[in-house]
C-alpha positions in Angstrom: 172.1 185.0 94.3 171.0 184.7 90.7 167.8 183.0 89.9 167.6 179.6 88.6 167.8 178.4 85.3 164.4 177.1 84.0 164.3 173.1 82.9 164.8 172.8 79.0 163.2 170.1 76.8 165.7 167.6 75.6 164.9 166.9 72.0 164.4 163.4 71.2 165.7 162.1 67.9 163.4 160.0 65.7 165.2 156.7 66.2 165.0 157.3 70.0 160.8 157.5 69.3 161.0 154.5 67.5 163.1 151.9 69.9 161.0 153.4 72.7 158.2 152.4 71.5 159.4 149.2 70.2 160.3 148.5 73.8 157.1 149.1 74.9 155.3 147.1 72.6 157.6 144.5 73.2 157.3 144.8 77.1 153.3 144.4 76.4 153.5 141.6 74.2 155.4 139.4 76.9 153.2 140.6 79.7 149.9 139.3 77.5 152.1 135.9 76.8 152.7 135.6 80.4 149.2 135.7 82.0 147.8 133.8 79.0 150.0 130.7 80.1 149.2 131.5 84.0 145.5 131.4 82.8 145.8 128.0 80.9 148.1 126.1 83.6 145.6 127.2 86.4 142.9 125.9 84.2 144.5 122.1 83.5 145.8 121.7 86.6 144.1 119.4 89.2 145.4 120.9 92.2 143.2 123.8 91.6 139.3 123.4 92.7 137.4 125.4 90.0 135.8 128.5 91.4 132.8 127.5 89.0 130.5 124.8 89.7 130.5 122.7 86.6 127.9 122.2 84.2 127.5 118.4 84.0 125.2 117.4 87.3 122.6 119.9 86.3 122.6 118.3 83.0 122.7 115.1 84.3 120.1 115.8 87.5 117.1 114.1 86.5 118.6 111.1 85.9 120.7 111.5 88.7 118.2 111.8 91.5 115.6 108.9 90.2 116.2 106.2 92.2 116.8 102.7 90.5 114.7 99.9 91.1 114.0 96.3 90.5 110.2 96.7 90.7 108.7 97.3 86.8 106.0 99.0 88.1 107.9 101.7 89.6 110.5 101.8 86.8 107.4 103.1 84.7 106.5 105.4 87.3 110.0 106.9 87.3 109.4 106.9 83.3 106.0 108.9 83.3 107.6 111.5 86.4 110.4 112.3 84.1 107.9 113.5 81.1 105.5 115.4 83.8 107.8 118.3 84.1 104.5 121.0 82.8 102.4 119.7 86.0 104.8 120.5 88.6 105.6 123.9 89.9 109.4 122.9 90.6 110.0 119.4 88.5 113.7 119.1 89.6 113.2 120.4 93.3 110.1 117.6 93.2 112.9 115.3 92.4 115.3 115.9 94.3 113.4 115.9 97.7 111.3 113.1 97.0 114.7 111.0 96.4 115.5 112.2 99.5 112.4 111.2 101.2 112.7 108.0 100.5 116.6 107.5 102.1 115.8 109.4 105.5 112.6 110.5 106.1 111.2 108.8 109.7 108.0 108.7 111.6 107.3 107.9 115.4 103.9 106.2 116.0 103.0 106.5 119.4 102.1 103.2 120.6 99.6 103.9 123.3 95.4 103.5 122.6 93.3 100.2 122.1 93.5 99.3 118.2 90.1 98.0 119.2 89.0 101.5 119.9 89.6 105.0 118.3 93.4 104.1 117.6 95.9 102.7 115.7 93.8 101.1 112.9 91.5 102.2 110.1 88.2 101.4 110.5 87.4 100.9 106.9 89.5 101.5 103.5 85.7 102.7 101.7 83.9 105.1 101.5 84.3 109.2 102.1 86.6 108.3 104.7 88.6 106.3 102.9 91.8 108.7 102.7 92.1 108.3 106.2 91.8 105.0 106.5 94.2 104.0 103.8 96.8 106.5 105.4 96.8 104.5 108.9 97.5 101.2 107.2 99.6 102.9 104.3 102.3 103.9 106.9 102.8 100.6 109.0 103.1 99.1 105.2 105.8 101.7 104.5 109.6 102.4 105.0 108.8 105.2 106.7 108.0 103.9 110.6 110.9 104.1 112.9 110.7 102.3 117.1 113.4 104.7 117.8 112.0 108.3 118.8 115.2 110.2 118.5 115.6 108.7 115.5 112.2 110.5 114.2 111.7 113.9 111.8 107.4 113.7 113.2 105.8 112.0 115.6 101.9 110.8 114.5 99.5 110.6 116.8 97.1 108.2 115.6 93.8 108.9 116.5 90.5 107.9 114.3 87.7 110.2 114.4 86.2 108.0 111.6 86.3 105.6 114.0 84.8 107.3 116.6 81.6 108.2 114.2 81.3 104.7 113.1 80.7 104.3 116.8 77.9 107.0 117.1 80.3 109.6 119.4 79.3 112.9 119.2 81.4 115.7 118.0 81.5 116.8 122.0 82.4 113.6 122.8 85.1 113.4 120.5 87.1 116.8 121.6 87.4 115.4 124.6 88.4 111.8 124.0 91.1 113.3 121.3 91.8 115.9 124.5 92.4 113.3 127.3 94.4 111.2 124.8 96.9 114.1 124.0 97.4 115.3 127.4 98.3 111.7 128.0 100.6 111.9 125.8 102.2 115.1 127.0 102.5 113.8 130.2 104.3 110.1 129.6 106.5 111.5 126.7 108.8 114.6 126.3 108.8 114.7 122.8 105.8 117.6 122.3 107.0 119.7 124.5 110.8 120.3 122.9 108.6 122.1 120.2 104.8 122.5 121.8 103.8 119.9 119.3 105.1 121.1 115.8 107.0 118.3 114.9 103.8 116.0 115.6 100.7 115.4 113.1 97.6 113.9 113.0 95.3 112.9 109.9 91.5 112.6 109.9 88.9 112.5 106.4 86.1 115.0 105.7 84.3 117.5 108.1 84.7 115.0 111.3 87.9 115.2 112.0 88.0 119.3 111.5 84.9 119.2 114.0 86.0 116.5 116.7 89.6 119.2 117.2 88.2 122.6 116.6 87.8 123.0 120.7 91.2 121.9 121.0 93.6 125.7 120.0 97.0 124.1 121.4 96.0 120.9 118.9 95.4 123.0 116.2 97.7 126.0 116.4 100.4 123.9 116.7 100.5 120.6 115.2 100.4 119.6 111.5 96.4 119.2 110.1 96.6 116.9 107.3 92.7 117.2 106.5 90.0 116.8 103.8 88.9 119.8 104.6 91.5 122.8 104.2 89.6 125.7 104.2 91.3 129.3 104.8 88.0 130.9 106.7 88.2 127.8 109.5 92.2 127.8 110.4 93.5 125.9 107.7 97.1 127.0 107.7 98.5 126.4 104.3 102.3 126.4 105.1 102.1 124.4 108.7 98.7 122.1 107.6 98.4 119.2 104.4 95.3 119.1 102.0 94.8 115.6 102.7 93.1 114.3 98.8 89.5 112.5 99.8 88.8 109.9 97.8 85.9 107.8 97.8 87.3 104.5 96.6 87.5 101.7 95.2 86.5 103.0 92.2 83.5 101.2 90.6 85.0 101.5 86.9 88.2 101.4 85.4 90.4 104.6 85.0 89.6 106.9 82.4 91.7 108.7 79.7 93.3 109.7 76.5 89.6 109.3 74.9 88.9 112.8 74.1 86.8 111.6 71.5 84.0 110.1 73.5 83.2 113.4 75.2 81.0 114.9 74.3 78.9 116.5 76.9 80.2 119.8 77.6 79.5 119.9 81.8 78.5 117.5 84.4 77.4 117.7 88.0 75.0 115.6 90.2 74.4 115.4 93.7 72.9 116.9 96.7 72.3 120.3 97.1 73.9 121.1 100.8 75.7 124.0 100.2 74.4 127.4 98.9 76.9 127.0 95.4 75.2 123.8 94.8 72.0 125.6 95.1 73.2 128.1 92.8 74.5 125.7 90.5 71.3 123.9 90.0 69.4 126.4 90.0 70.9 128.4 87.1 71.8 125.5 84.9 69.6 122.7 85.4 67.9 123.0 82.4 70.3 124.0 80.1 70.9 121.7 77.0 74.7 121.5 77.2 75.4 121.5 80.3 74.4 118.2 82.4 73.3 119.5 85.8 71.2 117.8 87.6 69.4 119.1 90.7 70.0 115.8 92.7 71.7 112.7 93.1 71.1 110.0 89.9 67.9 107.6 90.7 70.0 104.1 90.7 67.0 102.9 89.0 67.6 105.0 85.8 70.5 102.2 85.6 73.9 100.6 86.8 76.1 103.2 87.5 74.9 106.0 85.4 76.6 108.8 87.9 80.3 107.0 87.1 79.5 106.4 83.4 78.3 110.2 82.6 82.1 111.2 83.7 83.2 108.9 81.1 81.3 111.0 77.9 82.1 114.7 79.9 85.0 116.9 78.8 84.3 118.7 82.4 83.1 117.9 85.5 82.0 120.6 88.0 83.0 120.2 91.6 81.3 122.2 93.8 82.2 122.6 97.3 79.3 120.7 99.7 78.8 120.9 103.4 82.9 122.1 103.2 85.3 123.0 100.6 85.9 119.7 99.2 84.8 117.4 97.5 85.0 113.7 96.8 84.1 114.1 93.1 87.3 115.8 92.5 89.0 112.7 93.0 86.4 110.9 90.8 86.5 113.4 88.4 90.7 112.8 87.8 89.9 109.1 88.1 87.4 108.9 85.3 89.9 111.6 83.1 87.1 114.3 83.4 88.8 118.0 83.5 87.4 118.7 87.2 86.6 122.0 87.3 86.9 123.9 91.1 84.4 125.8 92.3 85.0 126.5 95.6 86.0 129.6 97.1 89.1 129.1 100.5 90.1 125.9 99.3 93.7 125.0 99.5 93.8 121.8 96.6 95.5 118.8 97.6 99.2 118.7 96.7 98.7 122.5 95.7 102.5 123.5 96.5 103.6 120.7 94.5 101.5 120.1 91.7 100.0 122.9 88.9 96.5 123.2 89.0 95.7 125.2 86.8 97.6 122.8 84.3 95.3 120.2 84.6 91.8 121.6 85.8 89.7 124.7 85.4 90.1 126.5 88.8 87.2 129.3 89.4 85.5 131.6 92.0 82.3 130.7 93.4 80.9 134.3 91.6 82.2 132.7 88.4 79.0 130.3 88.3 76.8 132.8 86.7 79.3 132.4 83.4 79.8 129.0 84.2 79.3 127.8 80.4 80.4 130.2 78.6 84.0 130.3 80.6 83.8 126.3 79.6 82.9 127.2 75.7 85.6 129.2 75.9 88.2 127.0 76.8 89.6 125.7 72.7 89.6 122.1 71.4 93.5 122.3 71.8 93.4 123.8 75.3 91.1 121.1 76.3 93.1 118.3 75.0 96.0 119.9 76.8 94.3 120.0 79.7 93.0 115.9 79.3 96.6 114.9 78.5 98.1 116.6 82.0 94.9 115.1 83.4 96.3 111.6 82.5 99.2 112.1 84.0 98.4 113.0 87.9 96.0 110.3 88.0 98.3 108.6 89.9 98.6 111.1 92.3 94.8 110.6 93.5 95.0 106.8 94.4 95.5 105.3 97.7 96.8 101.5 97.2 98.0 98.8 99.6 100.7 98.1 99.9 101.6 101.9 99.0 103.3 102.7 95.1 105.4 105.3 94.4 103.9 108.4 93.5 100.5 107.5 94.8 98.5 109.7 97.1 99.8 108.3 100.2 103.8 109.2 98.8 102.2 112.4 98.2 101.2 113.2 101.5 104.0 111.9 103.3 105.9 114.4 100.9 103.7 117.6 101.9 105.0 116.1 105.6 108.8 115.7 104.7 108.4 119.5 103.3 107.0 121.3 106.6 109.2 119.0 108.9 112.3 121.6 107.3 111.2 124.6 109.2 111.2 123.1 113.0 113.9 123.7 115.2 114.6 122.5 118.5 
């Protein structure tokens, strides 16, 4: 057997180089023509859904999500939202939710307890209480009230502790009234016990309220707080609770703002020294020359209203926590268009998810008192103006009104409300 002949190399030609590659090239250029008209007919055609969401409603969103009305009030409303992107965290999300708010969101009122008692009604719209009392007659004036419990996102259980001081009960007292009166509930309904209460809330104003439930654990653990007083080192649960916004109205003067001008007093406080800060406070700075502290409330016989007017000449106005964390001169500070400035340690501000603080107010630590003017001399001319003009425009925000408004403190809340319903499953 002889062995095999190795392969040999058949030359190719030059002209056999050239039409091969010609073919190629040729073969390449069709290919590229081919998917190039694929890619374009896919593209115009209309029986083809677009694998990429299109452009045009996130252009279009803030317009889209307003919602139209005949009212002229809230038509400027919607106006002054849609140039207040800088003071919310999430303008668009803000939007978007509250629109959505509006179309769906439902309450359940339980119906049972005397009006004539500690339920149902307000006992006053005045005073540091006021918050809560606007909120119980805010929401029967709303859209928001449904008869039809499987028709509700929360159930409110309405139940007045202001009404219950206003009729000399003692904080004892009150855990068990607000006790007996859940259990009640408990027992006729089935309604807390699909989720142990989570989808339920209940609203009360300043330290009273906090006081009158603190005996009650499965009240507290488990239903939504919306309080005046949401402090972190007494159970305030930011995510589950609402920083309910006390406000001491009406108002004895007209709303302040966009008169940066007159103010010209560099820092303001007055009132009663019932907290150690406010002890502090006083006590380092109330003789300073620039900054206005006073070491106790204004003698009404200095004049008419000299507390209210002083916010009117102050660029800021120092809000020191009192017998809690809050403070109804937060609310007057915004009101008058004084830069409130926080200082308060474990205080969860109203509307704090929603709205940028630090955008419109001077936010500090308790420790920070000691440095307290020169952090405020500090602050520029242009900073401050900044801060005045933001100031202006959440002002809104920090009113109760009745009939409720759009955007108003009550909408507000009941926003915070929409928000935690989201994370309860049955």
């Amino acid at each position: 057997m002889s062995a095999a002949k190795p392969l040999s190399l058949i030359p190719l030609s030059s002209t056999s180089i050239c039409t091969l590659q010609g073919s190629l090239l040729t073969l390449a250029l069709l290919t590229l023509l081919s998917f190039t008209c694929l890619s374009l007919k896919s593209f115009n055609s209309p029986s083809l859904p677009s694998t990429t969401p299109p452009a045009g409603p996130i252009i279009e969103y803030p317009q889209e999500v307003v919602i139209r009305t005949e009212d002229p009030v809230g038509q400027e409303n919607e106006r002054q939202i849609l140039h207040s992107d800088d003071v919310f965290h999430s303008p668009e999300v803000f939007r978007l939710n509250y629109a959505e708010m509006e179309r769906r969101f439902k309450v359940y009122i339980y119906p049972d307890g005397d009006p004539k008692t500690f339920y149902q009604t307000p006992r006053k719209l005045t005073g540091k209480y006021a918050s809560e009392g606007y909120f119980f007659q805010n929401i029967r004036e709303s859209q928001f009230v449904t008869d039809d419990p499987d028709q509700a996102h929360l159930f409110f259980i309405p139940i007045s502790c202001h009404k219950m001081r206003g009729k000399g009960i003692s904080y004892g007292n009150m855990t068990i009234i607000v006790e007996n009166y859940v259990q009640g509930l408990l027992q006729k309904y089935p309604y807390w016990n699909r989720t142990l209460g989570a989808d339920h809330f209940f609203v009360t104003c300043h330290d009273v309220g906090v006081r009158a439930t603190e005996g009650l654990p499965f009240l507290v653990k488990n239903s939504i707080r919306a309080v005046c007083s949401p402090s972190y080192d007494v159970g305030f649960i930011p995510h589950k609770d609402v920083a309910l916004p006390q406000v001491l109205q009406p108002f004895a003067l007209p709303r302040g703002g966009n008169d940066v001008e007159n103010r010209t007093i560099l820092g303001y406080w007055a009132g009663h020294r019932n907290s150690k800060i406010r002890v502090i406070l006083a006590r380092e700075w109330e003789n300073d020359t620039e900054l206005y502290v006073m070491n106790n409330r204004i003698n009404r016989a200095t004049g008419a209203l000299v507390y209210q007017k002083n916010f009117y000449k102050t660029k800021f106005c120092i809000c020191p926590g009192g017998s809690q964390v809050n403070s109804a001169r937060i609310a007057d500070s915004i009101h008058y268009g004084c830069i409130p400035v926080i200082l308060s340690d474990y205080y969860d501000l109203p509307f704090n998810d929603i709205l940028n603080w630090k955008k419109f107010a001077v936010v500090l630590k308790e420790k920070d008192v000691y440095q307290l003017k020169q952090i405020l001399k500090n602050i520029t001319q242009d900073d401050f103006v900044a801060l005045h003009k933001n100031l202006v425009k959440i002002q809104e925000h920090f009113q109760w009104n009745s009939p409720p408004q759009k955007y108003d403190a009550f909408h507000m809340v009941m926003y915070e409300l929409w928000l935690r319903h989201h994370v309860i499953k049955y």
